[in-house]
N, C-alpha and C positions, 0 to 999 in steps of 0.2 A: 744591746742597750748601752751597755757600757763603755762599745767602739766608738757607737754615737754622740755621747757626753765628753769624748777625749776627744772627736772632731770638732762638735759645737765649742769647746774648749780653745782650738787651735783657732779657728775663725775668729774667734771674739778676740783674742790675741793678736794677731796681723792686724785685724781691721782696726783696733785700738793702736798699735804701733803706729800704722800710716797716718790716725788722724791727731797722733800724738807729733810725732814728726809734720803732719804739714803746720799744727801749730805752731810749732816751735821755727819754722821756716818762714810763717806771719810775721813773728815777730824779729826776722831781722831783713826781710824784703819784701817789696811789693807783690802781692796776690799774681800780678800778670808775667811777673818775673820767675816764677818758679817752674818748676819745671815736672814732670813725672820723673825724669830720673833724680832731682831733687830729693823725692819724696821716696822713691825705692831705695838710696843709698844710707839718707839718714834712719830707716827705718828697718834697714840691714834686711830686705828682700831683694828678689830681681824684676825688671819689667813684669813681667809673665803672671806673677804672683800679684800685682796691682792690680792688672787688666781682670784678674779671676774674681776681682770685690766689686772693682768697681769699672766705668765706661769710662771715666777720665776725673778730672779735679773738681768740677762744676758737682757731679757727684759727690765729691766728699766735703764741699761746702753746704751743700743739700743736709750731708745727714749731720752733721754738726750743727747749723740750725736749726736744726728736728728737735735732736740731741741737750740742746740746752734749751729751748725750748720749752721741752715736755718734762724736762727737770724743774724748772721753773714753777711751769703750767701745775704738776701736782703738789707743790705750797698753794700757790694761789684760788686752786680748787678747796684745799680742805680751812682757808681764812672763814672765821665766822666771826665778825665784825664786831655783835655784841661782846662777845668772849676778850677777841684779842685786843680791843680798845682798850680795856680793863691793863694788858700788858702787851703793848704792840711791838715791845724789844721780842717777842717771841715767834714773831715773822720772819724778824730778820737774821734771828739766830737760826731759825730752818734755812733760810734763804745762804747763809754761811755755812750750813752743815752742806748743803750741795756742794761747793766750794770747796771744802775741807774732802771731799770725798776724792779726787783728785785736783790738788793744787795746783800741780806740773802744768795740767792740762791748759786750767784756767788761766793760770798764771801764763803763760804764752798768747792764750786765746785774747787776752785781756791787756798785752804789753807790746800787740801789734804796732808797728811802726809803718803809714802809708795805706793802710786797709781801714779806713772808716766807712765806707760802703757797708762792709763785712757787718760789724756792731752796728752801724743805723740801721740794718735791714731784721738782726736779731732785738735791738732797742723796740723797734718797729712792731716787734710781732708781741713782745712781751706786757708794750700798752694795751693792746687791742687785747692780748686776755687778762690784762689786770681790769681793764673798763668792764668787761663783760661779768667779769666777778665781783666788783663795784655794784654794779647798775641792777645786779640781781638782787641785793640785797637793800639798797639804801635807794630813796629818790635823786636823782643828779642832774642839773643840765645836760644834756652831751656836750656842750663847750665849755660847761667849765670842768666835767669830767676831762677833755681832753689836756685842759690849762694845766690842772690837778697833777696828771699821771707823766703828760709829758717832762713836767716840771720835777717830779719825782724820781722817774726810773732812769730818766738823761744823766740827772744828779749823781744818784746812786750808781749807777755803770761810772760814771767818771770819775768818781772818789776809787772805786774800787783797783779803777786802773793806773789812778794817780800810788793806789800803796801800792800796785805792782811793782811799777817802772821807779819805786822808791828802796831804800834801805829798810824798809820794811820795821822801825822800829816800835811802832805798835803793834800788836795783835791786829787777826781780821775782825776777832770778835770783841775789841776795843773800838776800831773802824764802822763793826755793823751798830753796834749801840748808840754810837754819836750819832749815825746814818737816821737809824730812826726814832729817835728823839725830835732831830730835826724834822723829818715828816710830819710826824704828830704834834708837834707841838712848837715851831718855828726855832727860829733865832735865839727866842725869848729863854725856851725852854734848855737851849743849849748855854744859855749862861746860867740856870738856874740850877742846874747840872752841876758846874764850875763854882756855883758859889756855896752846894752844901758841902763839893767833895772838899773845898777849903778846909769848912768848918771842921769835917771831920778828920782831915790828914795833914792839912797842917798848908802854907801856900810853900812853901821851900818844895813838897811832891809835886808840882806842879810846873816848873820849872824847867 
């Protein structure tokens, strides 16, 4: 039993290396440029040891969209609308604790350069179960659920990858707070944000 947990061990290892390494190979080339032995060198394996996880690269785009995906997918399953409306920063602080769980990762995943296919196709998957868990609960258009979400999750992917590819001088959970303020509660709500933290800190912190 114990052999077995020190194998299951080793596998989760590799297969984490390679899809740490093809991220980080996103973000400084194009998807079609890379290579398998790209992917074996930066991830300190050899051919052999690739082909044993996976069939090829299309593979390991597969399970990374799975992968964040289904990361995603269980915040979005446990939202209960009445509850989190009451404090909707608490979505997006789950939404940041996936994030924070491996940063490295995301942070590559998210600071691609030439791969927007890659993110519209995970954008893509992440509206369609935010709508489904929308629509379960509340009455909605589907069109203007679509207007809603797409306007929403496009946003938020893109702030997120704006602090990537940035100095990073805020916090992500500076980042997710303003994120969903805005959601909730537009424009408006982000100056009104701005105008108590005045009151209370003074406008020289804001600066």
């Amino acid at each position: 039993m114990e052999e077995k947990k020190t194998v299951d061990r080793r596998v989760r290892k590799t297969k984490r290396a390679i899809r740490h390494a093809f991220a980080k190979l996103l973000s400084q080339k194009d998807i079609n440029d890379i290579t398998i032995r790209d992917i074996a060198d930066l991830a300190d394996i050899n051919r052999k040891t690739f082909y044993s996880y996976y069939s090829g690269i299309h593979q390991v785009v597969d399970e990374i969209e799975n992968e964040v995906v289904l990361a995603f997918e269980s915040v979005l399953g446990d939202i209960d609308l009445k509850r989190d409306l009451k404090n909707p920063h608490s979505i997006f602080e789950r939404l940041t604790a996936i994030i924070n769980t491996d940063l490295e990762f995301y942070g590559h995943l998210l600071s691609m350069h030439g791969n927007v296919s890659l993110v519209s196709k995970i954008v893509t998957m992440l509206i369609n179960k935010s709508k489904e868990a929308l629509l379960s609960q509340i009455e909605m258009d589907d069109k203007i659920a679509d207007i809603v979400l797409g306007y929403a999750i496009t946003g938020m992917i893109a702030v997120y990858q704006q602090w990537f590819n940035s100095d990073r001088l805020q916090s992500i959970e500076e980042i997710s707070e303003t994120i969903s303020i805005m959601f909730f509660h537009g424009f408006s709500g982000v100056l009104e944000q701005q105008k108590n933290y005045r009151k209370t800190h003074g406008s020289e912190e804001l600066r």
